[in-house]
C-alpha positions as CSV (number, residue, x, y, z in Angstrom):
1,X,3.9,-3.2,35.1
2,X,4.7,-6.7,35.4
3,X,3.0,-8.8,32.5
4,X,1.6,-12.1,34.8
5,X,-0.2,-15.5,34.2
6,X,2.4,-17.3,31.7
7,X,4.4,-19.5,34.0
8,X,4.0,-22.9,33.2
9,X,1.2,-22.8,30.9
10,X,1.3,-23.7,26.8
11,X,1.1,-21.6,24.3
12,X,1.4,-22.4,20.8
13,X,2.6,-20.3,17.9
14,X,2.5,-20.2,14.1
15,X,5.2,-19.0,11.8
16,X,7.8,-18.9,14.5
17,X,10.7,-19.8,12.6
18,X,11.4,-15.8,12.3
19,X,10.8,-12.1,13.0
20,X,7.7,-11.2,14.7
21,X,7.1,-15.4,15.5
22,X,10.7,-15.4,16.7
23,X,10.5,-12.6,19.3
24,X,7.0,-14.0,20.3
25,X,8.0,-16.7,21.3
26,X,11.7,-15.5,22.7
27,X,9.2,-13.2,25.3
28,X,7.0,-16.0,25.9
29,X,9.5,-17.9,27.2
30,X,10.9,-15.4,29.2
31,X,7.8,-15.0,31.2
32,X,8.0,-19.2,32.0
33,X,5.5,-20.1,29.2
34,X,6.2,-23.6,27.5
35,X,6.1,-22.7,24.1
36,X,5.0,-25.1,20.6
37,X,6.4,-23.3,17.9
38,X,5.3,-24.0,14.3
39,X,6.8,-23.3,11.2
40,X,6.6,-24.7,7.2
41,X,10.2,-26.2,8.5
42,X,13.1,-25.4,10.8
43,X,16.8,-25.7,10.4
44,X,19.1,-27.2,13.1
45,X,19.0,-24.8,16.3
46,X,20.4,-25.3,19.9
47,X,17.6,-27.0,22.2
48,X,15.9,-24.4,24.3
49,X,14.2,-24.7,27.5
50,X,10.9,-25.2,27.3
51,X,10.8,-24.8,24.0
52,X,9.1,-27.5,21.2
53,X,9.8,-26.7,17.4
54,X,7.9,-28.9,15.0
55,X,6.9,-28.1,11.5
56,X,3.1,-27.7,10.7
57,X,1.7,-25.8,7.3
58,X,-1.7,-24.2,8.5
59,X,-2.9,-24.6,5.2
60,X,-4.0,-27.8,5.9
61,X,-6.4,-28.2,8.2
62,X,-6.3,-31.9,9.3
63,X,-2.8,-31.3,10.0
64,X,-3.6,-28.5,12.5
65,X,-6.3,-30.4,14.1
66,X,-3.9,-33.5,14.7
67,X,-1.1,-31.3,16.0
68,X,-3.2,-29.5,18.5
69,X,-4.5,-33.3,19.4
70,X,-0.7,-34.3,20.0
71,X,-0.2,-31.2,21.9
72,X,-2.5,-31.7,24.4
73,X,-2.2,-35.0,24.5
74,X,1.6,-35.3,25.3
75,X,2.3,-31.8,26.4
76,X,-0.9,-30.7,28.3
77,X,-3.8,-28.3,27.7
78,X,-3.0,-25.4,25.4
79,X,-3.9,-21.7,27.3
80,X,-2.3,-19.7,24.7
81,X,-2.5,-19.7,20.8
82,X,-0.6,-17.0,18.7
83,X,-1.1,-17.2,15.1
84,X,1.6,-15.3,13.2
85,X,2.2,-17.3,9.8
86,X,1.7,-15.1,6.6
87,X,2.8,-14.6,3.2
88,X,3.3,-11.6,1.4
89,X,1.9,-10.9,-2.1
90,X,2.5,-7.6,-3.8
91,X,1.3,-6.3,-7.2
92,X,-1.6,-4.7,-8.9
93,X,-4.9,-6.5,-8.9
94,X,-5.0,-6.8,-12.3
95,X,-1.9,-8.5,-12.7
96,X,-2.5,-10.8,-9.6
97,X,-3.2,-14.8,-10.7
98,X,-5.7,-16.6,-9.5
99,X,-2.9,-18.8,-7.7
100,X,-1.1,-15.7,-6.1
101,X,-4.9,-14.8,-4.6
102,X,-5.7,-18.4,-3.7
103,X,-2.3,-18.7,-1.7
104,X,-2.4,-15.3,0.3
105,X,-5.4,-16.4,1.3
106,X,-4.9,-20.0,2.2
107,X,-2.3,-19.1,4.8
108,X,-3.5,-15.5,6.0
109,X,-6.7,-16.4,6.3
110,X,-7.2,-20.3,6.3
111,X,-4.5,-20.8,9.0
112,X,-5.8,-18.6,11.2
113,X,-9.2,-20.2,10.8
114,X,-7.6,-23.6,10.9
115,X,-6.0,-23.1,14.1
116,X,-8.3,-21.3,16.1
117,X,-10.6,-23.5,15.0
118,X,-8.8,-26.1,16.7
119,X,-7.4,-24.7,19.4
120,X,-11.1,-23.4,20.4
121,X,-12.6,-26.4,20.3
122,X,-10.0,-27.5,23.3
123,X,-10.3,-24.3,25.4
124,X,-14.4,-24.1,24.9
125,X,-14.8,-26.8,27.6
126,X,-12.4,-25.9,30.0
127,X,-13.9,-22.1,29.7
128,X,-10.3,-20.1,29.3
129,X,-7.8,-19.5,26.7
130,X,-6.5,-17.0,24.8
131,X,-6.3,-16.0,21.2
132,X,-4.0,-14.0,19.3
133,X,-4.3,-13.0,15.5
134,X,-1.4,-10.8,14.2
135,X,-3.0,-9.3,11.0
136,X,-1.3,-6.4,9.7
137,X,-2.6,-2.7,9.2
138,X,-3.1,-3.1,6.1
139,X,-6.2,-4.7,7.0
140,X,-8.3,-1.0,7.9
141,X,-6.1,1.1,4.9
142,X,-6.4,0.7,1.3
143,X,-2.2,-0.6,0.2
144,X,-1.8,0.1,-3.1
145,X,-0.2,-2.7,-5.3
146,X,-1.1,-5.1,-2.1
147,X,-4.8,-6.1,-3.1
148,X,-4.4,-9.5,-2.0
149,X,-2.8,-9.1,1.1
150,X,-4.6,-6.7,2.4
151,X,-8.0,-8.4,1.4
152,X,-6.9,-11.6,3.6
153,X,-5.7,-9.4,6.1
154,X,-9.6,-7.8,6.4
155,X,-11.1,-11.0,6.3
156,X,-8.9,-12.1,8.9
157,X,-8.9,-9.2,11.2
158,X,-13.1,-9.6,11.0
159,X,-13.0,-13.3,11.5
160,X,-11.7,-13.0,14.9
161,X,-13.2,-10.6,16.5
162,X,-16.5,-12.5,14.9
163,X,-14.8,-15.6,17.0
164,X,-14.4,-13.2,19.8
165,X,-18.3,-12.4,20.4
166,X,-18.8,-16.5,20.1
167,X,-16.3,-17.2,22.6
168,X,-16.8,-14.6,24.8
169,X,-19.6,-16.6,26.7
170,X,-16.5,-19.3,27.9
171,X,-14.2,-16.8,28.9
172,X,-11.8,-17.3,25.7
173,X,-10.8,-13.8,24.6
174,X,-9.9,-13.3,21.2
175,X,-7.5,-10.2,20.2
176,X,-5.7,-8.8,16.8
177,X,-2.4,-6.9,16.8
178,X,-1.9,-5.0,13.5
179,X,1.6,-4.3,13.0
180,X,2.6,-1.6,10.3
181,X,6.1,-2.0,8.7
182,X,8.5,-3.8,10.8
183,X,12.2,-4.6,10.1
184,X,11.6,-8.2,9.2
185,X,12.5,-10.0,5.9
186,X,8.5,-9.2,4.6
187,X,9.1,-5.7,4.7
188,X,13.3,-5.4,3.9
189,X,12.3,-7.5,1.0
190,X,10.2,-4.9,-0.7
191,X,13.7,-2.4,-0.7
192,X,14.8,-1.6,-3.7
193,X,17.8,-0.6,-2.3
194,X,19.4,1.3,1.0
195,X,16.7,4.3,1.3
196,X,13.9,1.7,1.7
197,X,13.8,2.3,5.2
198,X,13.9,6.5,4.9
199,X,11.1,6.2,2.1
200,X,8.7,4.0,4.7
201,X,9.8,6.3,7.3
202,X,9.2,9.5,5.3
203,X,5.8,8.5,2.9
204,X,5.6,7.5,-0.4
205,X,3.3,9.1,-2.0
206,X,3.1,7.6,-5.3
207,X,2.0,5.0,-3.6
208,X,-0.7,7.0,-1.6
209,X,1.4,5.7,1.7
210,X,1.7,8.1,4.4
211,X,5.1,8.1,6.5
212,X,5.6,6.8,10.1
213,X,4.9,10.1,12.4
214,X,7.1,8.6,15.2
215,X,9.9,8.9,12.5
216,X,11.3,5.1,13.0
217,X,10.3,1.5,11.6
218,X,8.8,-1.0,13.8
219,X,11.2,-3.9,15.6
220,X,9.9,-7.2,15.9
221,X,9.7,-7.0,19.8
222,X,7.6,-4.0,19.7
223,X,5.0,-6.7,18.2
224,X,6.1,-9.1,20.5
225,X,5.6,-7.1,23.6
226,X,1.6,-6.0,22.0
227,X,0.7,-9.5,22.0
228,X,2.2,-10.5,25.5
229,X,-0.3,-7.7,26.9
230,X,-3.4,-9.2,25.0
231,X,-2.5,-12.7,26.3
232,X,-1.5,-11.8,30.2
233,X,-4.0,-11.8,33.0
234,X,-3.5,-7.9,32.6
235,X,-5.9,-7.9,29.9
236,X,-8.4,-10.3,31.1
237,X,-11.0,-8.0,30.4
238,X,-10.2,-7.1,26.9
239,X,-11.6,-9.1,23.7
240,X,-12.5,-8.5,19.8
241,X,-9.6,-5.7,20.2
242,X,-7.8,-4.3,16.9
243,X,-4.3,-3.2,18.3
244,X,-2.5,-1.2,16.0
245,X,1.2,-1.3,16.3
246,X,2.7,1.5,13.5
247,X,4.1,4.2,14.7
248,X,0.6,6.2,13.6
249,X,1.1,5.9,10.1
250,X,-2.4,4.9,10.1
251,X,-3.8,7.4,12.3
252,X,-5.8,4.8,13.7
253,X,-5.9,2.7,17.4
């Protein structure tokens, strides 16, 4: 099946400047989107075809509301939104500052509130858009020594499909994808060392984590390719969906 309704149109994407955000936006513009990707920072890169880097930190929100302004003002009307930036904070609850919590929350949570926010605002009128959240599945299972991320993960997996129901009247759907672990630098940088990857694969059950049954770690496109089908015409009649994307180490859909 042939994914359809990108050509031309805008998307914009947080936390592009690598893994799952980079091969979001690599498919994007494969299927003849015009992609705004948004990162903290980027370093020098080769200009790409309708492709827009800038830097944006969704945990301010004025800065998100002026960048979706600019957007639509000098690039057009923004159909697509894909909100991907996160931070990754590991450790017991009890040993978790107040910072640590504040922070994991302020970009999983905030940014996604900050940009849909903004980039609903701008669809609601013209009655169509798309919205993409990419939470984690960490969001429906209990992670041991990952408290804080998996709390902002919850809240953020509930906030849009709450945004979903209210948008639902103007034809803006609203989707999550839940990835489980994926070879990007979040997950290879909780390796101790070269079995990481077997461990995940296999379980680890000091840690209460069941293993992958489809024996293999997640690739960024496989993430990719999840939110492409929630933001294509091919899934115009599905909104407020929880897509997990783990192998079935969760057991869940």
């Amino acid at each position: 099946m042939q994914l359809t309704g990108f050509r031309n149109r805008i998307a914009l994407v947080s936390g592009a400047g690598g893994g799952i955000g980079a091969a979001v936006v690599h498919a994007l513009i494969e299927a003849g989107a015009r992609v705004v990707a948004t990162d903290l920072d980027w370093p020098q890169a080769a200009a790409v075809d309708g492709l827009t880097r800038l830097p944006l930190d969704v945990r301010d929100a004025s800065a998100v509301d002026a960048l979706v302004a600019s957007v639509e003002e000098e690039i057009g009307p923004i159909r697509f939104g894909v909100s991907l930036a996160g931070v990754l904070t590991t450790g017991l609850a009890t040993e978790t500052s107040a910072a640590d919590w504040r922070q994991t929350f302020a970009v999983n949570t905030d940014g996604v509130f900050h940009l849909t926010r903004a980039l609903a605002r701008r669809m609601g009128p013209r009655r169509e858009g798309a919205l993409v959240a990419v939470s984690s599945n960490a969001a429906g299972v209990p992670r041991y020594g990952m408290a804080a991320y998996a709390a902002s993960k919850a809240a953020t997996t509930m906030y849009m499909r709450s945004l979903g129901l209210e948008l639902a009247p103007l034809g803006i759907r609203c989707n999550i994808v839940a990835p489980g672990s994926t070879r990007t630098p979040m997950q290879t940088g909780m390796w101790a060392d070269a079995s990481g990857e077997q461990r995940v694969i296999a379980g680890i059950p000091e840690q209460f984590k069941a293993g992958i049954p489809l024996g293999k770690i997640g690739e960024p496109e496989d993430v990719a390719a999840a939110v492409m089908f929630l933001l294509s015409d091919q899934a115009s009649h599905v909104t407020m969906a929880d897509l997990y994307v783990d192998g079935g180490a969760t057991q869940r859909a």
